[in-house]
Backbone as a chain_set.jsonl record, in Angstrom:
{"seq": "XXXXXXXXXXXXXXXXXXXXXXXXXXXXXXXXXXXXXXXXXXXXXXXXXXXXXXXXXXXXXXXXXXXXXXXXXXXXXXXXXXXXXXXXXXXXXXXXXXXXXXXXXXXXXXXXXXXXXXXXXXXXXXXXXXXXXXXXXXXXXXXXXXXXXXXXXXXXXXXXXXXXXXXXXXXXXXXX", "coords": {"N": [[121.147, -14.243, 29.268], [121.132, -13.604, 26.4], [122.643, -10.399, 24.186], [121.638, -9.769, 22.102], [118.393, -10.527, 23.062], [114.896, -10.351, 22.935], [114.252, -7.774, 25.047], [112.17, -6.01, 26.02], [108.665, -5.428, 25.389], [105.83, -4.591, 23.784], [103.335, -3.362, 25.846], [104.173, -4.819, 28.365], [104.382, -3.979, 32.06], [105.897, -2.258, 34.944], [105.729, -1.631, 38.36], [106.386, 0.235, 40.898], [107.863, 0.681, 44.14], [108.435, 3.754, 45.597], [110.598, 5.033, 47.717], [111.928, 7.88, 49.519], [114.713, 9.542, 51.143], [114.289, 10.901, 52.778], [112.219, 9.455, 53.859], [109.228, 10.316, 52.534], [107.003, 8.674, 50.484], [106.351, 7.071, 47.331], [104.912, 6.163, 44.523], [105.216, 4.289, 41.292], [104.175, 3.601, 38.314], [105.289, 2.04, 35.336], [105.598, 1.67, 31.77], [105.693, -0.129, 28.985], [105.282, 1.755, 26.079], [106.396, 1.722, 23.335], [108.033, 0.012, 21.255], [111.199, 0.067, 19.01], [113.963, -0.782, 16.779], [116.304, 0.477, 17.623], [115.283, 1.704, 20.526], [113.411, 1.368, 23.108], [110.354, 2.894, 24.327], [108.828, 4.36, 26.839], [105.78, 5.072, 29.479], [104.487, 6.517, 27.058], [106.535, 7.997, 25.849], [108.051, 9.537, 28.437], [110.133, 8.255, 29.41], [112.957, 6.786, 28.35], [114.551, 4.401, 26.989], [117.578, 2.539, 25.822], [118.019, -0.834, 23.936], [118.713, -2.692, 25.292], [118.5, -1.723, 27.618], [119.496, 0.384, 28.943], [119.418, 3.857, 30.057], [118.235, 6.851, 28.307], [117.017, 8.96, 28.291], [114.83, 10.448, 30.786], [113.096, 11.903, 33.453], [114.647, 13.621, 34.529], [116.57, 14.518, 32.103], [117.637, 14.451, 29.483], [120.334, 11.896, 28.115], [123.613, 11.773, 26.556], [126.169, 9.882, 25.729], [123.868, 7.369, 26.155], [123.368, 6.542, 29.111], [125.364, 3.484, 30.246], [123.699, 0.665, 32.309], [123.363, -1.561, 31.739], [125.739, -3.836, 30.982], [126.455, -5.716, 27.933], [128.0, -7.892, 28.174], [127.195, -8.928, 31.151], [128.381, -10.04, 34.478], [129.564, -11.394, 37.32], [132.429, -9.395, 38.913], [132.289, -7.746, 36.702], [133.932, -4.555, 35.533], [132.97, -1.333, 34.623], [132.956, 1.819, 33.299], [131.15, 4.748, 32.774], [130.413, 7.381, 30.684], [128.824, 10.44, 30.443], [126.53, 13.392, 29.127], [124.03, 15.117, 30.615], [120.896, 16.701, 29.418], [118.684, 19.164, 30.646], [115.366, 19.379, 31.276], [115.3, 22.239, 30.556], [117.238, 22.989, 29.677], [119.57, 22.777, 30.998], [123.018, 21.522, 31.37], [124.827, 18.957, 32.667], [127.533, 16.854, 33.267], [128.243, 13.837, 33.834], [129.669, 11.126, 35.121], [130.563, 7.859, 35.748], [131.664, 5.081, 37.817], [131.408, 1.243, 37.358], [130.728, -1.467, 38.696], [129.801, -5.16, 39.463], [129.495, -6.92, 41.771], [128.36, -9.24, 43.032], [126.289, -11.841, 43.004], [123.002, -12.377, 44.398], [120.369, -13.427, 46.554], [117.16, -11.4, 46.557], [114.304, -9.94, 47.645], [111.553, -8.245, 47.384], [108.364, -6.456, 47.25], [107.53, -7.761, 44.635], [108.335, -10.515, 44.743], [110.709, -13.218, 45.121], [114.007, -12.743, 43.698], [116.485, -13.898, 42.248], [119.909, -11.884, 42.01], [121.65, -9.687, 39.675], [124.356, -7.933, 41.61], [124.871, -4.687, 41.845], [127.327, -2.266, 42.247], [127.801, 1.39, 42.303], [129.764, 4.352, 41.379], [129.558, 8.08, 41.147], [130.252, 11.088, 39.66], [129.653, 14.961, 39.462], [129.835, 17.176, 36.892], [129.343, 19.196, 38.451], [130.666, 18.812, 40.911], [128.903, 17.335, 42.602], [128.477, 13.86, 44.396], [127.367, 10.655, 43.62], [126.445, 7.638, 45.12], [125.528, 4.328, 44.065], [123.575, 1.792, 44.302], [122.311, -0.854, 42.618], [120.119, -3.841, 41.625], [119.512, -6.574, 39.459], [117.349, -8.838, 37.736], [118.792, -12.046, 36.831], [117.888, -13.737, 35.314], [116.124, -11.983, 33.635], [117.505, -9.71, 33.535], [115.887, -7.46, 34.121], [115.172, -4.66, 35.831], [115.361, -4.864, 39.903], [115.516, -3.616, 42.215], [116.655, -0.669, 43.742], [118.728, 1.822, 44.557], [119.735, 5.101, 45.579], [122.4, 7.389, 46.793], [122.808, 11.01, 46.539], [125.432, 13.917, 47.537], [126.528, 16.986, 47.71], [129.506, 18.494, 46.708], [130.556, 20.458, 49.426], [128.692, 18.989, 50.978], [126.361, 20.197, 51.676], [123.887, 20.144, 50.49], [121.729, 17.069, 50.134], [120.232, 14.002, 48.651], [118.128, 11.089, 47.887], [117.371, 7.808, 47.57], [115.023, 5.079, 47.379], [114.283, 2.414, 45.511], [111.943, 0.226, 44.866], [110.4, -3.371, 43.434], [107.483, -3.787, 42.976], [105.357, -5.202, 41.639], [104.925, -6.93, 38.585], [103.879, -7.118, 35.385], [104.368, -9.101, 32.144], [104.233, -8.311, 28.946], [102.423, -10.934, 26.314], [102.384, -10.564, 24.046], [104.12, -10.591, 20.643]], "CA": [[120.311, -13.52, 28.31], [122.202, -12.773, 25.027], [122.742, -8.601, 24.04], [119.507, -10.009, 20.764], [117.32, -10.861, 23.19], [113.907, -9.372, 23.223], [113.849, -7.339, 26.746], [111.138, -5.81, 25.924], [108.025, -5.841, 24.663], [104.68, -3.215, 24.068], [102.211, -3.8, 27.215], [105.126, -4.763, 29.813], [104.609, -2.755, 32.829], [106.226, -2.485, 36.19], [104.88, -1.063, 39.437], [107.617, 0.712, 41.569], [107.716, 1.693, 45.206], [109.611, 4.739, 45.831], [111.006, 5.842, 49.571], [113.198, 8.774, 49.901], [115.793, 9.619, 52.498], [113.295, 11.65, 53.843], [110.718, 8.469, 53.957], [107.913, 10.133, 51.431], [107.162, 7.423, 49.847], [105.304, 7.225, 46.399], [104.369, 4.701, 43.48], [105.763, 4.313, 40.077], [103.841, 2.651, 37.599], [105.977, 2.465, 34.046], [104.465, 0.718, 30.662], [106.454, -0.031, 27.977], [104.207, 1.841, 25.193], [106.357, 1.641, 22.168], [109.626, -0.569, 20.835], [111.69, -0.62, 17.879], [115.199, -1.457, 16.843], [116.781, 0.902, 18.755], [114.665, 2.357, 21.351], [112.359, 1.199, 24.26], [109.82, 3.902, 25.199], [107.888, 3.945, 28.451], [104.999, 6.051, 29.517], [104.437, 7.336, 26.147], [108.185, 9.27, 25.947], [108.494, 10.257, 29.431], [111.294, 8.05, 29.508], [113.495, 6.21, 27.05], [115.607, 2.659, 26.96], [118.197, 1.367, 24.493], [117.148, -2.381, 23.819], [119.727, -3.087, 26.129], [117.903, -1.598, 29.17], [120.603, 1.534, 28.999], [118.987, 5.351, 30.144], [118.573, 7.787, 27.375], [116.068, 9.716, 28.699], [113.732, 10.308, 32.162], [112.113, 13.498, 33.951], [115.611, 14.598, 34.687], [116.828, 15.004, 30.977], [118.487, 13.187, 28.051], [121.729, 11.43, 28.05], [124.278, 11.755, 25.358], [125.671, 9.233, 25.353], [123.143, 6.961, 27.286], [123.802, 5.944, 30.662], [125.285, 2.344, 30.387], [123.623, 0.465, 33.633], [122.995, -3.095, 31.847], [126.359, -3.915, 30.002], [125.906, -6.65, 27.448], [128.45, -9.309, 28.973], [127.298, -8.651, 32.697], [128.923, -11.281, 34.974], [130.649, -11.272, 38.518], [133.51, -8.968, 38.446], [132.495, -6.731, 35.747], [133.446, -3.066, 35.621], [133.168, -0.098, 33.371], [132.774, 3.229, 33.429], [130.071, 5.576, 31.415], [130.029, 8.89, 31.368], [127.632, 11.385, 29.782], [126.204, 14.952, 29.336], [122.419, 15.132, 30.606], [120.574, 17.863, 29.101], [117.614, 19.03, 31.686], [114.242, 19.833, 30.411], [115.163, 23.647, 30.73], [118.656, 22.959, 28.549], [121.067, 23.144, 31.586], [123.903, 20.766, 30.943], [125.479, 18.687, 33.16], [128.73, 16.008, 32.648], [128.461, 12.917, 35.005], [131.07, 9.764, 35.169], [129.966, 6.432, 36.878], [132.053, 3.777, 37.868], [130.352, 0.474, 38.157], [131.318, -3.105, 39.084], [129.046, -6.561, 39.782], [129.918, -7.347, 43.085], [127.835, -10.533, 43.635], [124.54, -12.573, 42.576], [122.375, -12.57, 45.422], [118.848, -13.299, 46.539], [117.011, -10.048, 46.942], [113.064, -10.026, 48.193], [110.566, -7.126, 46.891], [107.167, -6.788, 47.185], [106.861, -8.463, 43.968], [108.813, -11.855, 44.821], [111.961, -13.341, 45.231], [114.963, -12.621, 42.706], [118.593, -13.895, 41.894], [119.929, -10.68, 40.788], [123.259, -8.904, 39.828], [123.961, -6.499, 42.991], [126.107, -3.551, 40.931], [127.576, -1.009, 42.807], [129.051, 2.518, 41.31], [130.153, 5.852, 42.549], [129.458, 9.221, 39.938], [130.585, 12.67, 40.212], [129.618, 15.57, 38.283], [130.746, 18.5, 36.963], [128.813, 20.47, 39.913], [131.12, 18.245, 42.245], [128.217, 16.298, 43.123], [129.078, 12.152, 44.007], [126.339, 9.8, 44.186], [126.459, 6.64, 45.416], [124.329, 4.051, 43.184], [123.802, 0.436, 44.257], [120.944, -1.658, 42.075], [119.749, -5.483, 41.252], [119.341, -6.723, 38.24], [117.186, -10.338, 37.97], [119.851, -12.411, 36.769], [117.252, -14.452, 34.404], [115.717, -10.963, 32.588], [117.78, -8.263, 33.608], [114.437, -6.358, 34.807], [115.456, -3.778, 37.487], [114.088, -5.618, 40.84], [115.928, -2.876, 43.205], [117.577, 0.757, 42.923], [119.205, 2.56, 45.592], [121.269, 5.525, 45.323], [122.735, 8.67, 47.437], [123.676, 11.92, 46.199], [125.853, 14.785, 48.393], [127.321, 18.11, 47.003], [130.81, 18.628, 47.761], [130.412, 19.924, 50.871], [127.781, 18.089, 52.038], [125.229, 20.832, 52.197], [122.902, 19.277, 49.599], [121.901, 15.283, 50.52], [119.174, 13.26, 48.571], [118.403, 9.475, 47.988], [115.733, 7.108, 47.171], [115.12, 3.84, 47.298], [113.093, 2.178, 44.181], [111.449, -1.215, 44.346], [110.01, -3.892, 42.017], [105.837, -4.126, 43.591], [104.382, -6.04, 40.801], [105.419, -6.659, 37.19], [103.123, -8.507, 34.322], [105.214, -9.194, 30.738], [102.928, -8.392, 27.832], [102.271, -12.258, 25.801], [102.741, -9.955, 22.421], [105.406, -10.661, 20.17]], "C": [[121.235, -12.92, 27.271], [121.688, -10.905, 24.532], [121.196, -8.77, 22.751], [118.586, -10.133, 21.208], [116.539, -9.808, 23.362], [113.613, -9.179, 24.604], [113.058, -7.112, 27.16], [109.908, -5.684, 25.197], [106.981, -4.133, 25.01], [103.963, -3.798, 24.754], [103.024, -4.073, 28.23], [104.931, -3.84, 30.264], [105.253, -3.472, 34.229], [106.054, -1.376, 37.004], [106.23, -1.1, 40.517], [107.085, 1.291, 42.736], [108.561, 2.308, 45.553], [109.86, 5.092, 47.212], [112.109, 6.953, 48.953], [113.495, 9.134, 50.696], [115.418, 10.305, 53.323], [112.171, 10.418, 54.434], [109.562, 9.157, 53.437], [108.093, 8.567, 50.991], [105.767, 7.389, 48.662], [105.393, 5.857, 45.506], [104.464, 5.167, 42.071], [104.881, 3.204, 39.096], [104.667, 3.017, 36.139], [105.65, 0.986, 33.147], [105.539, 0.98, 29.447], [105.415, 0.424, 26.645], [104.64, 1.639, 23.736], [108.075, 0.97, 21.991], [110.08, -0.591, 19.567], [113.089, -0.824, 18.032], [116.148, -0.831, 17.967], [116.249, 1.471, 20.264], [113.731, 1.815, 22.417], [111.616, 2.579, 24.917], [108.653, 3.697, 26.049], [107.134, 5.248, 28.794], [105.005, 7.29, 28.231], [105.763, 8.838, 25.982], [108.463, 9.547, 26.971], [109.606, 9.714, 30.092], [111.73, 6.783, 28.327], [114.832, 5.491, 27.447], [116.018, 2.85, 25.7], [117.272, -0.031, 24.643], [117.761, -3.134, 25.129], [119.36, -2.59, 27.65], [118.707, -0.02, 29.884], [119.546, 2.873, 29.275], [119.144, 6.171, 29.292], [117.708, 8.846, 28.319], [114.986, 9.466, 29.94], [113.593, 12.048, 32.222], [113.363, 14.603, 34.41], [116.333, 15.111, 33.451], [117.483, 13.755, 29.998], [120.056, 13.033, 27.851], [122.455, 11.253, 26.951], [125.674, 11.179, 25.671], [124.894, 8.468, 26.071], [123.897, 6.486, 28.49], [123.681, 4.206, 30.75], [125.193, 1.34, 31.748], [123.189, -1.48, 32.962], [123.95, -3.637, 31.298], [126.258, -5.503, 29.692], [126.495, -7.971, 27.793], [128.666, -9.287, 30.285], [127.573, -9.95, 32.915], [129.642, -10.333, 36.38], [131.797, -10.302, 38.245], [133.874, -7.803, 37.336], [132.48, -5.512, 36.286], [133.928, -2.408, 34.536], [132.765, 1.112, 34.133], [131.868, 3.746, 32.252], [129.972, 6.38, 32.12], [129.65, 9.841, 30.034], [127.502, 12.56, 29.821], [124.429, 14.953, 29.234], [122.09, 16.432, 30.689], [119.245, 18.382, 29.636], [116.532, 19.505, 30.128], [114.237, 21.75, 29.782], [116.495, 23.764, 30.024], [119.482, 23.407, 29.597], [121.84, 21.988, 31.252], [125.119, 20.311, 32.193], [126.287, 17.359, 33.055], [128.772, 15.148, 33.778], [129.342, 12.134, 34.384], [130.476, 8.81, 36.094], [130.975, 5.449, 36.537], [131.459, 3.111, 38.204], [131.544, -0.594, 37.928], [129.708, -4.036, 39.742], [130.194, -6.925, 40.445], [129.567, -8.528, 43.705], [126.52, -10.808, 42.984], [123.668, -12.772, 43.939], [120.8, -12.745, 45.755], [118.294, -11.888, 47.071], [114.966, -10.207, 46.83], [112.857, -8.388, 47.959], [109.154, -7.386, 47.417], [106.71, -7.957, 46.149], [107.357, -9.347, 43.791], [110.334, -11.732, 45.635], [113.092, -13.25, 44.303], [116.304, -13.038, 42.771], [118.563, -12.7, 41.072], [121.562, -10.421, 41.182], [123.389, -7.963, 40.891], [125.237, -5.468, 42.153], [126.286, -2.116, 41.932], [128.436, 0.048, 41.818], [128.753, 3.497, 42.131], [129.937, 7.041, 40.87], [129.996, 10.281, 40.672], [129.849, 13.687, 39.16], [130.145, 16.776, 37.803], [130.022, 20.02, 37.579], [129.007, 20.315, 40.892], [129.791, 17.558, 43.168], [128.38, 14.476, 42.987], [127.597, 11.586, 44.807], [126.949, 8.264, 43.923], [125.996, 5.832, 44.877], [124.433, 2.346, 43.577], [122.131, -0.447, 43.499], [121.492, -3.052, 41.85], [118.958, -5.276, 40.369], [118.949, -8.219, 38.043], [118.114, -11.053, 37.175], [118.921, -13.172, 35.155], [116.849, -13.267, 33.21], [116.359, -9.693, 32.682], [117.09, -7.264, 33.826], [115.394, -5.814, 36.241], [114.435, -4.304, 38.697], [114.36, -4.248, 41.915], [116.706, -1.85, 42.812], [118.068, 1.335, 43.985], [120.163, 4.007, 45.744], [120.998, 6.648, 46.409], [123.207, 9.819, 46.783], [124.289, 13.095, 47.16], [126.64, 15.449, 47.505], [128.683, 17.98, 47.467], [130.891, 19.376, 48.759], [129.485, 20.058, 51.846], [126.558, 18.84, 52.328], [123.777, 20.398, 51.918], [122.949, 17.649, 50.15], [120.481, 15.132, 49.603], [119.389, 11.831, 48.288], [117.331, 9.094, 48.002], [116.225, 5.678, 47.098], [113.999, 3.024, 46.441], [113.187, 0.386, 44.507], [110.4, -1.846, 43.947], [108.436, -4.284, 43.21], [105.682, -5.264, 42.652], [105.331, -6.276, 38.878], [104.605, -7.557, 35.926], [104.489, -8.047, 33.135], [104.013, -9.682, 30.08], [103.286, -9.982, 27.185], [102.725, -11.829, 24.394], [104.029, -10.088, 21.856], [105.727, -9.378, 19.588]], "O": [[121.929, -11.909, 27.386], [120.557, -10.424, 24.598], [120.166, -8.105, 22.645], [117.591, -10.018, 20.494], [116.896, -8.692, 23.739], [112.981, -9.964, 25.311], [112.695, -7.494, 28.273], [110.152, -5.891, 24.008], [107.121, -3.18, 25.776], [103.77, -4.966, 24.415], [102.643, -3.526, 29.265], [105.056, -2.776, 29.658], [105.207, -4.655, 34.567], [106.183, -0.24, 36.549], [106.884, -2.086, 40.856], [106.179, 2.124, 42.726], [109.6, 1.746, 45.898], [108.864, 5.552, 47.769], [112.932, 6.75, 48.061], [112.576, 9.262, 51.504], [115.916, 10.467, 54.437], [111.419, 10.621, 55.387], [108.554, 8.609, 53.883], [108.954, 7.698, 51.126], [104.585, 7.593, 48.937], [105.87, 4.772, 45.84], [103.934, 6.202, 41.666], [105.039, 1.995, 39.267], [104.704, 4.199, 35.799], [105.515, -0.181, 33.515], [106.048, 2.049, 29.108], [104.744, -0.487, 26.16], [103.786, 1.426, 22.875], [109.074, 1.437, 22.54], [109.409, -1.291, 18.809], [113.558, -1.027, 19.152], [116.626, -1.428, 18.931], [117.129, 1.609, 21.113], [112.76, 2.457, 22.017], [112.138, 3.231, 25.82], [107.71, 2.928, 25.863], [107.615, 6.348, 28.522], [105.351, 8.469, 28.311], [105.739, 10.069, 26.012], [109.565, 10.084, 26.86], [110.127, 10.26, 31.064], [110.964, 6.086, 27.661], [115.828, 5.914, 28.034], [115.349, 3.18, 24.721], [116.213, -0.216, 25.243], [117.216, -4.026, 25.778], [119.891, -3.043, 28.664], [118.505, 0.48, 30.99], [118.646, 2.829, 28.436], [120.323, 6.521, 29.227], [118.369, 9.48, 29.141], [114.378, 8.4, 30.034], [113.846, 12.978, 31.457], [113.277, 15.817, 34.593], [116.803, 16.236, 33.623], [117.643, 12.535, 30.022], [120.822, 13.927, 27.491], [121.937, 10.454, 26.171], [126.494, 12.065, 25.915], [125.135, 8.847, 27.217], [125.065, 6.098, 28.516], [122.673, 3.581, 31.082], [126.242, 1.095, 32.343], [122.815, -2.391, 33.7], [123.373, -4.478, 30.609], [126.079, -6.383, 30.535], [125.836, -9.01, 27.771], [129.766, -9.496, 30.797], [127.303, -10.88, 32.154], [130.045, -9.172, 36.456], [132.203, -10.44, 37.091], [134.917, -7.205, 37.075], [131.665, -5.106, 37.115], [134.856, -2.657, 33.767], [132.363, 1.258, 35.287], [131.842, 3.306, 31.102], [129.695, 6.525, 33.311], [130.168, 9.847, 28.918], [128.309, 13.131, 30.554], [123.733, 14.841, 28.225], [122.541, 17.248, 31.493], [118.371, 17.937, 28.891], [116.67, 19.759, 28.931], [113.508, 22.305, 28.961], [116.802, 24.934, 29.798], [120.184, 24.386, 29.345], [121.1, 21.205, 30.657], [126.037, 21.039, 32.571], [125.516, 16.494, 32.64], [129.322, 15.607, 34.779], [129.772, 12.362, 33.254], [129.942, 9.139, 37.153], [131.204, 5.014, 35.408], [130.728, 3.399, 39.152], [132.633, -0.619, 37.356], [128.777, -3.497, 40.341], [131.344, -7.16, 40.073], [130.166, -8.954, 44.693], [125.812, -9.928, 42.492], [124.069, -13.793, 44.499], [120.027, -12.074, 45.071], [118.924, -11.284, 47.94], [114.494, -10.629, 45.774], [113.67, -7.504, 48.232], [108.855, -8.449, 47.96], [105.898, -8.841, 46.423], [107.231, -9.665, 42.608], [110.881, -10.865, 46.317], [113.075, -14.42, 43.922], [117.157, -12.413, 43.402], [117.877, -12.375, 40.103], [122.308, -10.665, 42.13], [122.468, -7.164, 41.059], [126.416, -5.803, 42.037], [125.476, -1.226, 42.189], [129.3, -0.189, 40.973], [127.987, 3.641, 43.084], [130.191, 6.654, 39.729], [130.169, 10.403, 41.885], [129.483, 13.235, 38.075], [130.989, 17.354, 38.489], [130.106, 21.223, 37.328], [128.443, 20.848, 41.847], [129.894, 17.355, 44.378], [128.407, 13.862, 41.921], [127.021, 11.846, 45.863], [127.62, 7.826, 42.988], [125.023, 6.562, 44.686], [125.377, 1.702, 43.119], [121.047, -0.458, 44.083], [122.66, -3.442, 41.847], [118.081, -4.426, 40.213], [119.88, -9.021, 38.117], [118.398, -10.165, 36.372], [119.431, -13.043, 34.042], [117.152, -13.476, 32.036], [115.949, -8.7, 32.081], [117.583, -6.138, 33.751], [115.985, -6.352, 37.178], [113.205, -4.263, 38.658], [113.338, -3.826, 42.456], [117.385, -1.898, 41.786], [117.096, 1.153, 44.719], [121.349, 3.859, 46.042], [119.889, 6.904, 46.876], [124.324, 9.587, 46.323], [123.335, 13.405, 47.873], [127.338, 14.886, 46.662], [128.967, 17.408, 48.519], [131.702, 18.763, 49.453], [129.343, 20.699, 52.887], [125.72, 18.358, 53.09], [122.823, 20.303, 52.69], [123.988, 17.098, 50.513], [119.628, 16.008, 49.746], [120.5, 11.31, 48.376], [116.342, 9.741, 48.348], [117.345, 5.224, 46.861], [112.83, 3.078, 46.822], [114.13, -0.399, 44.413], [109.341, -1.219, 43.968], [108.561, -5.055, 44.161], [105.962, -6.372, 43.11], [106.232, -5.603, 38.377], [104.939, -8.724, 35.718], [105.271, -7.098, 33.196], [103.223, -10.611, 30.243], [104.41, -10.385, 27.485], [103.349, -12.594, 23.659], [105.019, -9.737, 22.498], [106.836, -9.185, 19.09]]}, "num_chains": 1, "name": "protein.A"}
């Protein structure tokens, strides 16, 4: 998929099942409601894409610079680093770092099929000494998030959370 292609479109939605490390377990539906050159927005603003599939914005705050999780010549072997300052809804300010790497192409089973996808692992820290763990799949054909996984633990260890996000269902709007 070349860094021009159209990722997304207005009417794409995808249907997410959430577990957390507790086992709640809830349901994500997210709709791509509006695109232009730079921007992908989903559920009417409540969260916000580069074109590139990158995190600017969700329910935890806005990334400066975004959170690079799709980089544009993904392949086997790739790693980078991105690191940011996410600004909560309430203006606290916190400074993460993520190392990532593509570790393998693998088949990976969801509710909503079967996928070849990138398997990317990374490690973050932040500057509240919190390290999360982060392993996701990425379909190899659209780069659509099929799987999400991550851990977070304070430094020491008192704090734990974690979730596990996967791909239920997904239509792609026909609209150009």
């Amino acid at each position: 998929l070349s860094a021009t292609a159209t990722r997304y479109r207005v009417g794409d939605s995808f249907s997410y099942r959430q577990t957390t490390v507790y086992g709640a377990v809830s349901h994500q539906l997210t709709k791509v409601t509006a695109v232009d050159e730079n921007q992908v927005i989903l559920n009417n603003g409540s969260a916000v894409l580069d074109t590139m599939g990158n995190l600017i914005k969700d329910n935890a705050g806005t990334r400066n610079p975004p959170r690079i999780n799709v980089p544009a010549d993904i392949k086997i072997g790739k790693q980078w680093n991105t690191a940011y300052i996410i600004t909560s809804p309430s203006n606290n300010k916190i400074t993460v770092a993520y190392s990532y790497k593509v570790v393998s192409i693998e088949t990976i089973v969801t509710p909503a099929g079967s996928f070849m996808a990138f398997k990317i692992e990374g490690t973050a820290w932040t500057s509240r000494r919190a390290r999360t763990e982060h392993t996701y799949w990425l379909d190899t054909k659209t780069l659509m998030l099929v799987k999400d996984r991550w851990e977070t633990r304070d430094w020491g260890n008192y704090n734990y959370d974690g979730r596990l996000l996967e791909l239920v269902s997904f239509e792609r709007s026909r609209d150009s």
